[in-house]
N, C-alpha and C positions, 0 to 999 in steps of 0.2 A: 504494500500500500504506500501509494506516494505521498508524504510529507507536504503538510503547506510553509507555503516562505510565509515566517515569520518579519510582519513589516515593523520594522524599530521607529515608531515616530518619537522625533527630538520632543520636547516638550521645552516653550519658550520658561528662560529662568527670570526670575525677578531681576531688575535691573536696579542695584543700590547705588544713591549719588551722595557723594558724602559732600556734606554742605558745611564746612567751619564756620564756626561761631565769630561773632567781629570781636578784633582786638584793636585794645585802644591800645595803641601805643604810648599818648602822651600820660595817661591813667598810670598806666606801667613805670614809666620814668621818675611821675611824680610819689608816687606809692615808694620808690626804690631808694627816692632820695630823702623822705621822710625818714624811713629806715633806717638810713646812714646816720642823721643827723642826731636819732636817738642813740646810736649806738656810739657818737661821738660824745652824747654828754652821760652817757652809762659808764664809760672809759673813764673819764675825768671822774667822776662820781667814785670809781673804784680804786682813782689813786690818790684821793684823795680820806676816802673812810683807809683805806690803805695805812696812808701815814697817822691818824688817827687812832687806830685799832694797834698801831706799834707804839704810837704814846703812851697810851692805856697801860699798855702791856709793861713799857718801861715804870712808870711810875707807879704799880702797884708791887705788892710783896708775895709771896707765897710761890708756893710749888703750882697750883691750878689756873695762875693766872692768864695760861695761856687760853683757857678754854671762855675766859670772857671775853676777853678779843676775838675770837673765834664765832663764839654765840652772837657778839653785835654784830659781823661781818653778815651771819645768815639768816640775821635779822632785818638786817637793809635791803636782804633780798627779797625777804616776804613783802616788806613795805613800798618797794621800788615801784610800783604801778602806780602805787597813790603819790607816793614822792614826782611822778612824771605827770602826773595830773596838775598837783602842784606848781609845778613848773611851767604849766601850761601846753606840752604834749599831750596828744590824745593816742597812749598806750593802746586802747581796745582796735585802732584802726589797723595795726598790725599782728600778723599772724601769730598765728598761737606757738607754730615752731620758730619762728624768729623773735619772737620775745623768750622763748627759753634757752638762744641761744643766746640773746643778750644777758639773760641773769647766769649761765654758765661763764662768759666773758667776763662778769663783773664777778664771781666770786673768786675764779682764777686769779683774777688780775690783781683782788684787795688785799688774796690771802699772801700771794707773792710780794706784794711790795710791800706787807707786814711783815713777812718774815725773812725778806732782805736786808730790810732795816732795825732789824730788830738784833739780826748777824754782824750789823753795821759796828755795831756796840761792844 
């Protein structure tokens, strides 16, 4: 018995267009350089409790007094969004991973120049 041809009809596929979303550019720039600008006065802020937190440190007595320098340094961090408020940045308009990279910035930075200065001596 003869076989029927099997006819393979194609079947049309969907056709996806990918449409990208509009990018502001200057949104981008301006966003980038707020950024910056916090993070240049996050720096100053940390070498500044910095040398503060190694005052401390010098002028108290005891074997534990490093851990009060220490607690005020991660203390400033807790506080630093309202301290930025304060100052008149608006902290919430930046990202939530670049604000904890700035309070990583700032504890590096304060606990180092306290305890440079503290080597200083």
């Amino acid at each position: 018995m003869a076989k029927k041809k099997r006819r393979i009809v194609e079947e049309k596929e969907e056709e996806y267009e990918f449409i990208p979303s509009e990018f502001d550019e200057r949104e981008f720039i301006l966003k980038d350089i707020y950024g910056t600008k916090v993070l240049f006065v996050i720096t100053g802020l940390a070498v500044v409790m910095g040398i503060i937190a190694s005052l401390l440190y010098i002028s108290l007595n005891g074997d534990m007094r490093w851990i009060v320098a220490t607690i005020l340094v991660f203390a400033m961090v807790l506080a630093m969004k309202k301290l930025l408020m304060m100052l008149g940045f608006r902290a919430d308009l930046l990202e939530m991973k670049t604000m904890l990279g700035n309070y990583l910035i700032f504890l590096m930075l304060a606990l180092g120049v306290c305890i440079v200065l503290i080597n200083v001596i």
